[in-house]
FIDOKOL-527010 format. One record per residue (C-alpha): x, y, z. Coordinates in steps of 0.25 Angstrom, whole numbers, plus 5000, padded with zeros to 4 digits. Last residue first. Layout:
<rs>
<r x="X" y="Y" z="Z"/>
...
</rs>
This chain:
<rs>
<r x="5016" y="5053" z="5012"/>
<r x="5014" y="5058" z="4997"/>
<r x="5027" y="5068" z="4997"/>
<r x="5034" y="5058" z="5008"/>
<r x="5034" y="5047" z="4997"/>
<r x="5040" y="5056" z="4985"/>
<r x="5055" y="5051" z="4988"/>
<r x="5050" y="5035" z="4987"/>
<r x="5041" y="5039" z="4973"/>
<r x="5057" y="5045" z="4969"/>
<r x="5064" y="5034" z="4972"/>
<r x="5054" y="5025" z="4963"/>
<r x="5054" y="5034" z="4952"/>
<r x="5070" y="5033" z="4953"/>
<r x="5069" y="5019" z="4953"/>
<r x="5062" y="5017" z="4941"/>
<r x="5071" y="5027" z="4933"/>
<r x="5082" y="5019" z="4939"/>
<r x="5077" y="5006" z="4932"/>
<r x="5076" y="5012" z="4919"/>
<r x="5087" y="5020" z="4918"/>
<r x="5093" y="5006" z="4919"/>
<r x="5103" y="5004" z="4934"/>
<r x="5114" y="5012" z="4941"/>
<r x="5108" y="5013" z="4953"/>
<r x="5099" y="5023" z="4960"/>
<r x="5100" y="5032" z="4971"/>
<r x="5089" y="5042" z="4976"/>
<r x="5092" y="5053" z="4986"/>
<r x="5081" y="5061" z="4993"/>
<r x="5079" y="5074" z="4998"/>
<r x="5080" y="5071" z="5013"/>
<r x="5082" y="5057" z="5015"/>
<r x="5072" y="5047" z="5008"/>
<r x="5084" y="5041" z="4999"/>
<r x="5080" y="5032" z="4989"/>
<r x="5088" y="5020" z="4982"/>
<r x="5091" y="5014" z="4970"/>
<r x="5098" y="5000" z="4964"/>
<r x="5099" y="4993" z="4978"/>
<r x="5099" y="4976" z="4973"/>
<r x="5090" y="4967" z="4978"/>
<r x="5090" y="4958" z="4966"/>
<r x="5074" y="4963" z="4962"/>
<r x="5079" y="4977" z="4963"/>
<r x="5082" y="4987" z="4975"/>
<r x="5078" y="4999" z="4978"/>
<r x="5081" y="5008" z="4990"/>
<r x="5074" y="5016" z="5000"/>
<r x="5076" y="5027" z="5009"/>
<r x="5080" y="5034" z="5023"/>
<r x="5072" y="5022" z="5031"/>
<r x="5070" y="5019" z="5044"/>
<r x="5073" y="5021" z="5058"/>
<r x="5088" y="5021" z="5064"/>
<r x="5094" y="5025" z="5048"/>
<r x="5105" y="5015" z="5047"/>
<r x="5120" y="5020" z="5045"/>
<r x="5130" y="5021" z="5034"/>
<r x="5143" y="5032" z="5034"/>
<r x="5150" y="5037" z="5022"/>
<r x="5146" y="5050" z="5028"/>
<r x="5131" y="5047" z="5028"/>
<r x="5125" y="5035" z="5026"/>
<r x="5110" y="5032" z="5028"/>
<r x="5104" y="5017" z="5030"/>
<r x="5088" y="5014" z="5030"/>
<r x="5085" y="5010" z="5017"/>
<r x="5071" y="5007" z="5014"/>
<r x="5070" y="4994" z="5004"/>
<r x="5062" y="4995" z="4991"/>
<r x="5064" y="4981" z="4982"/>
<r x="5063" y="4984" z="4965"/>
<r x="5054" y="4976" z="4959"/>
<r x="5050" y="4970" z="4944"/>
<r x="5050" y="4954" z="4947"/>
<r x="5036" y="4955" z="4955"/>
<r x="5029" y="4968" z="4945"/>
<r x="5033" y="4981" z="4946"/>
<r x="5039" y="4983" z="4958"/>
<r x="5043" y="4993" z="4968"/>
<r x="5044" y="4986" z="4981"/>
<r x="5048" y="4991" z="4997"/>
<r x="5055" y="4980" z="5006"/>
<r x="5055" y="4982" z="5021"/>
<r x="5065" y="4975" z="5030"/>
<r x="5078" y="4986" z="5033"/>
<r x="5068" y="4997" z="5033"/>
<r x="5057" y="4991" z="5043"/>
<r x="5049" y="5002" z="5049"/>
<r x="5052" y="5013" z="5038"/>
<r x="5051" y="5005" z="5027"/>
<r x="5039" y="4998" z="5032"/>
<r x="5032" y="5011" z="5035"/>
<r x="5035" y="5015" z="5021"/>
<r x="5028" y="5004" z="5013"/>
<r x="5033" y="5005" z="4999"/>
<r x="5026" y="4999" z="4987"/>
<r x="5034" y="5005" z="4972"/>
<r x="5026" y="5000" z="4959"/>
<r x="5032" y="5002" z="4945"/>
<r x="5021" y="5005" z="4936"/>
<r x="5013" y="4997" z="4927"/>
<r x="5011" y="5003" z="4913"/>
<r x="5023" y="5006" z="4911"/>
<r x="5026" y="5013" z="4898"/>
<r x="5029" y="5026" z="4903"/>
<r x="5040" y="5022" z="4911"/>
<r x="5042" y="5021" z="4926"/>
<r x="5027" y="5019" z="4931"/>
<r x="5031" y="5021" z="4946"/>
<r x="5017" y="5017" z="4955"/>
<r x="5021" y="5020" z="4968"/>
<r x="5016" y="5015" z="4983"/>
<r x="5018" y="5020" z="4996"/>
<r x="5013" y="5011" z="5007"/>
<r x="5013" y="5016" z="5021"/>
<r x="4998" y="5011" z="5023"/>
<r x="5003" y="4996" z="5027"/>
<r x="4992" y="4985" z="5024"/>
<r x="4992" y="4980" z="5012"/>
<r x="5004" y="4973" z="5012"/>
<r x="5018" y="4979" z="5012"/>
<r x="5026" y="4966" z="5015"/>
<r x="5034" y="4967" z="5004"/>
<r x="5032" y="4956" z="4997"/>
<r x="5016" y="4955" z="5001"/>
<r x="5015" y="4969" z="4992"/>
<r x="5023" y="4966" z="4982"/>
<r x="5015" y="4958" z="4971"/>
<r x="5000" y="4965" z="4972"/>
<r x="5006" y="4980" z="4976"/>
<r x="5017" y="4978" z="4967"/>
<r x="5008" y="4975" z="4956"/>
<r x="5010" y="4964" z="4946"/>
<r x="4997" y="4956" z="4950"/>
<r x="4990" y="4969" z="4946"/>
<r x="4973" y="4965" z="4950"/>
<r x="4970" y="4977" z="4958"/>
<r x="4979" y="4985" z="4966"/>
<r x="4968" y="4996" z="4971"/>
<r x="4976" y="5000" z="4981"/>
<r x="4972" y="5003" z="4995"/>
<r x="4976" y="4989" z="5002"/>
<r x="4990" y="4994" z="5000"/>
<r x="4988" y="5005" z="5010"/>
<r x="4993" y="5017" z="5006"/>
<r x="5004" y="5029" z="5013"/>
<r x="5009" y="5034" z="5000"/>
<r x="5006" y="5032" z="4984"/>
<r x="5015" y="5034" z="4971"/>
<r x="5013" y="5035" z="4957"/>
<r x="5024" y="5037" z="4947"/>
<r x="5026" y="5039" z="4932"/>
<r x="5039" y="5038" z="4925"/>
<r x="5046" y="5045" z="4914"/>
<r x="5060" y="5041" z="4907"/>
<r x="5067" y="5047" z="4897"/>
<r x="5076" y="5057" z="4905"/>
<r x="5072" y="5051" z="4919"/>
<r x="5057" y="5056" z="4923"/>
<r x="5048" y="5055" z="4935"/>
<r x="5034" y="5056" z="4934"/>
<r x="5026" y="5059" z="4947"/>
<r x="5013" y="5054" z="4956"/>
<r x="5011" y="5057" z="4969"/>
<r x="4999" y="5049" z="4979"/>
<r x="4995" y="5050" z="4996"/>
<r x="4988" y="5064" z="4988"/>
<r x="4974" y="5059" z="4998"/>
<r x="4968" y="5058" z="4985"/>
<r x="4976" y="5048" z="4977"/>
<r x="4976" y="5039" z="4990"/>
<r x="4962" y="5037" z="4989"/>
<r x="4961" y="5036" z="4975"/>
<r x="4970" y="5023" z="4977"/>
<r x="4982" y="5019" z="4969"/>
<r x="4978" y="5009" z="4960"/>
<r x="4975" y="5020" z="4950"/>
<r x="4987" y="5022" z="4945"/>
<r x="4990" y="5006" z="4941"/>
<r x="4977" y="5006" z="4933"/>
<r x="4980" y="5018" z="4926"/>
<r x="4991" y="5012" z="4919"/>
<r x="4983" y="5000" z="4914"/>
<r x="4972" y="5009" z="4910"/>
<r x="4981" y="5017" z="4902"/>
<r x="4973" y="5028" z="4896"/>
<r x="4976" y="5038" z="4909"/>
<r x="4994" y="5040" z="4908"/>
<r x="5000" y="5031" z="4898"/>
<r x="5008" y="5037" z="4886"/>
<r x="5010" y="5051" z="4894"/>
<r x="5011" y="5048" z="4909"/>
<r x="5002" y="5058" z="4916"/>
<r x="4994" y="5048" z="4924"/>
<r x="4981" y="5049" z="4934"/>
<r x="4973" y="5038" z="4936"/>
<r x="4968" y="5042" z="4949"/>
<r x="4973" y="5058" z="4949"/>
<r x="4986" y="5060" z="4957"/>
<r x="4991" y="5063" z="4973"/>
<r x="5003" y="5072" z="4973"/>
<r x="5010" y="5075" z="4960"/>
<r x="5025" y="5075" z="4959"/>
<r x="5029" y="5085" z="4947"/>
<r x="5039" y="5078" z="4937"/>
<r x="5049" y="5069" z="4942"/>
<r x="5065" y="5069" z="4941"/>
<r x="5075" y="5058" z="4939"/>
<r x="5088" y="5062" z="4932"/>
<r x="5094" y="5063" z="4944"/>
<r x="5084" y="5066" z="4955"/>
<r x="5071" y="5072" z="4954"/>
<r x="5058" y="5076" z="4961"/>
<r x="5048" y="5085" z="4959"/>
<r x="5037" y="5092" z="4967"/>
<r x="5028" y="5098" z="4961"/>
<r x="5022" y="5105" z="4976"/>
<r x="5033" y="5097" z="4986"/>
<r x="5040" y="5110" z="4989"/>
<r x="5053" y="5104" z="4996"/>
<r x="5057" y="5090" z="4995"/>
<r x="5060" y="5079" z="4985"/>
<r x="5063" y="5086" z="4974"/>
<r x="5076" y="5084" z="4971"/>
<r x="5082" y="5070" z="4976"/>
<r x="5099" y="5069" z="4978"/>
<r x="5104" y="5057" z="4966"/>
<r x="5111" y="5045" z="4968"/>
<r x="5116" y="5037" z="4957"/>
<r x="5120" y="5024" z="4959"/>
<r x="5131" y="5012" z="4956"/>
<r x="5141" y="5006" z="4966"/>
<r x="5133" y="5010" z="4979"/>
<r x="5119" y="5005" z="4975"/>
<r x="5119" y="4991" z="4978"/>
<r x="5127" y="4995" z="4992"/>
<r x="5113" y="5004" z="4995"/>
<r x="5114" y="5018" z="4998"/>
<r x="5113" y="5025" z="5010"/>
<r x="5102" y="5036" z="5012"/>
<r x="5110" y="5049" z="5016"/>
<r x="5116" y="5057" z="5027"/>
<r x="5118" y="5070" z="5033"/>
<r x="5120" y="5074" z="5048"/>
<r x="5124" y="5060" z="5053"/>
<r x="5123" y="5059" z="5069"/>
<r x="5121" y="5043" z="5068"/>
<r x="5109" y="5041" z="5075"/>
<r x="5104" y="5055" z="5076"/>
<r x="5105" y="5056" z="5061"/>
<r x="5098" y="5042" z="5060"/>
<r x="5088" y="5045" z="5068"/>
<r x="5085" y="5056" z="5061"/>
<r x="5083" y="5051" z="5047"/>
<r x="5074" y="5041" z="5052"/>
<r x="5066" y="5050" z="5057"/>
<r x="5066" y="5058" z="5046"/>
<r x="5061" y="5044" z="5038"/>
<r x="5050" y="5042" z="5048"/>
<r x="5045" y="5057" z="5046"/>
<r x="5046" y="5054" z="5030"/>
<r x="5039" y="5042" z="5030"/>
</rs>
């Protein structure tokens, strides 16, 4: 993902003679949004950490123990909580295509799990008719075929038992930026849509990448922008003015985006 991103990125400097620019932000954001510059992100990936804002997480681990969980409260004797963990395949466990982290915002703690490069057909989804991986996949056109999946668990509170789900296909958003749709859902009527955006500015200037995308944004169950990513260099993440809530969501989400290229 990160080769075709740089390539991206060149095209466009060659294309438009820009010297520096930056992920364009979505019309629904403009009025109200904070925007922060991404710490972390690269350099010496051993304990990693990542923050922005108030945001931060602890230690990003590579690859985890099945049934692994260091929330306090919940974590191994909760079988319903395991059972989500372990849907992700030994296979992938072992071959490190796995991180896990914690992010914390003053009050807030979140635990998250992510996946890269699977086949959907490697799951072990089981009977969860509320999974996103059961309720998303035909909507989005993923199926189970595509093995440029990358899939996150994001259990946003210590008492969630059933975690935020994130489903991306990469290759799609790079081959098709202005038709695919990403998900992250909870359940059919608790989703936010994830669309690669493939415009930068730059000067007060606004232009379209020639290949692919520079980033992602969110947007809820009314269509609306209310936080984005930016792939380029470090990293930028925008989010509106919503609950502490909600942009603690978001802000877990942005930072499983960010991590990709660390698992790729």
């Amino acid at each position: 993902m990160r080769t075709v991103l740089l390539s991206a990125l060149a095209l466009t400097m060659i294309g438009t003679g820009c010297s520096s620019f930056k992920m364009a932000v979505s019309d629904d954001l403009k009025p109200a949004y904070d925007e922060y510059t991404v710490k972390g992100r690269q350099g010496i990936l051993i304990k990693q950490k990542m923050s922005f804002g108030e945001y931060s997480t602890n230690t990003v681990h590579r690859s985890w123990t099945k049934g692994y969980s260091g929330r306090t409260g919940i974590g191994l004797g909760d079988p319903v909580r395991q059972e989500w963990i372990n849907i992700i395949s030994v296979n992938y466990i072992n071959k490190k295509q796995t991180i896990r982290y914690e992010m914390n915002s003053g009050s807030q703690q979140s635990e998250v799990y992510c996946v890269s490069r699977f086949n959907a057909e490697d799951l072990e989804i089981g009977p969860r008719p509320n999974s996103i991986l059961n309720i998303g996949m035909d909507i989005m056109g993923v199926g189970g075929k595509s093995s440029s999946l990358y899939y996150v668990q994001i259990f946003a509170s210590s008492k969630d038992q059933q975690p935020w789900e994130l489903v991306l296909d990469n290759q799609a958003a790079q081959a098709l930026p202005n038709k695919y749709v990403g998900k992250l859902a909870k359940s059919a009527s608790e989703y936010y849509t994830i669309v690669p955006v493939s415009k930068v500015e730059s000067k007060g200037k606004t232009g379209n990448t020639l290949l692919g995308a520079v980033g992602f944004e969110f947007r809820n169950a009314q269509g609306k922008a209310i936080a984005a990513v930016s792939l380029i260099d470090k990293g930028m993440v925008y989010l509106g003015k919503t609950t502490a809530e909600e942009r603690f969501l978001l802000a877990n989400a942005c930072t499983a985006l960010l991590l990709q290229e660390v698992i790729g």
